[in-house]
N, C-alpha and C positions, 0 to 999 in steps of 0.2 A: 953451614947450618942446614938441616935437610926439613923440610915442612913435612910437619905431621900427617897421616894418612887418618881418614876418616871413611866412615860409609853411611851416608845419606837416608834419610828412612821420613815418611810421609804417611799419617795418621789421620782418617775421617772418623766423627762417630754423629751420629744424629742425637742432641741433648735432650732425654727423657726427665732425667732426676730435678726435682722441686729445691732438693736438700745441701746443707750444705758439708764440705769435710768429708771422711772416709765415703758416706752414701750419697756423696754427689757422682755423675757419671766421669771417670777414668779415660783421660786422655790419650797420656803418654805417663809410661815409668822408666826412669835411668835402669841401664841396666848396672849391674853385677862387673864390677871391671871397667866399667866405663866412667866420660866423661860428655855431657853434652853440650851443645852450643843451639841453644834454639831460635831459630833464623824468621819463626811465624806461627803465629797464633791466632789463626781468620776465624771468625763469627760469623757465621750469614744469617739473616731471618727472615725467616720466608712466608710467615704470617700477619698479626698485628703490633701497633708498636709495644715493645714492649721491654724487659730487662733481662741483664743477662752478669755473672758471676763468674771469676775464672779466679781458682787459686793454688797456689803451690804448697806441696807438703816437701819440707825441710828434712833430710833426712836425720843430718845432727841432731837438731832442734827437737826431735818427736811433734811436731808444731805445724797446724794449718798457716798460712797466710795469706789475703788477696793481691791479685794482680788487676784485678778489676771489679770492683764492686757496682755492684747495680747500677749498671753503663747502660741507660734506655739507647735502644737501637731500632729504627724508622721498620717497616712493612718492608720486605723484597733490596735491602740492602747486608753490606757487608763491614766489615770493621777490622783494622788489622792492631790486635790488642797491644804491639809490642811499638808500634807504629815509629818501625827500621830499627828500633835496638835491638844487639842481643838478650838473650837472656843464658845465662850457664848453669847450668845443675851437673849436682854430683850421682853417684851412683845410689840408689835407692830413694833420690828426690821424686816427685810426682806433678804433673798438672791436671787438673780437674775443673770441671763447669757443670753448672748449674742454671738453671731459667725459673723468671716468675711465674712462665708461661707463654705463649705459643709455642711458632716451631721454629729450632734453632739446627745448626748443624756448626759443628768445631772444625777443623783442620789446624792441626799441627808438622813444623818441617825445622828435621832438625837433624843435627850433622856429631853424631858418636865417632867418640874418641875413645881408642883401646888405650887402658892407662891400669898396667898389672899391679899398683897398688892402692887402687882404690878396694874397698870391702865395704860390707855392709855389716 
């Protein structure tokens, strides 16, 4: 049996968006052909205590869901949302976050699998 090949890919965005769903800010999107396995999901915040939102859109589903709802997170700390599980998405899956407010920063890392029959 031969282990699957994958390539590795690592995602920062500084979280602006208030909002939740399509107009929240855009993490990561599966690609097109792919499959992923995502290995972390870090929150930092780097201002007052405050809240923070992470959810996945389903691609079957047409359907938002959270991963983390209003998870208050301290001043000048971090958080690992998946805290050691996987999480797997399909192609055209998405994860997205969102804040009540201060400053937050996402990182995502996560390991694509080419899989020529996945579609969108």
């Amino acid at each position: 049996m031969t282990t699957p090949t994958y390539s590795a890919r690592t995602e920062i965005i500084s979280v602006t968006s208030t909002t939740t769903g399509a107009d929240a800010d855009l993490l990561y999107t599966c690609p097109v052909s792919y499959d992923a396995e995502v290995t972390l999901i870090l929150v930092t915040n780097g201002a007052t205590t405050t809240t923070f939102n992470v959810q996945l859109y389903h691609e079957d589903m047409a359907a938002w869901h959270y991963i983390s709802r209003l998870h208050s997170i301290a001043a000048g700390t971090s958080l690992n949302v998946l805290d050691g599980s996987p999480l797997f998405l399909h192609a055209g899956d998405k994860i997205a976050v969102y804040k009540t407010g201060g400053t937050f920063d996402a990182t995502i890392s996560v390991k694509q699998y080419f899989n020529p029959t996945r579609r969108l």
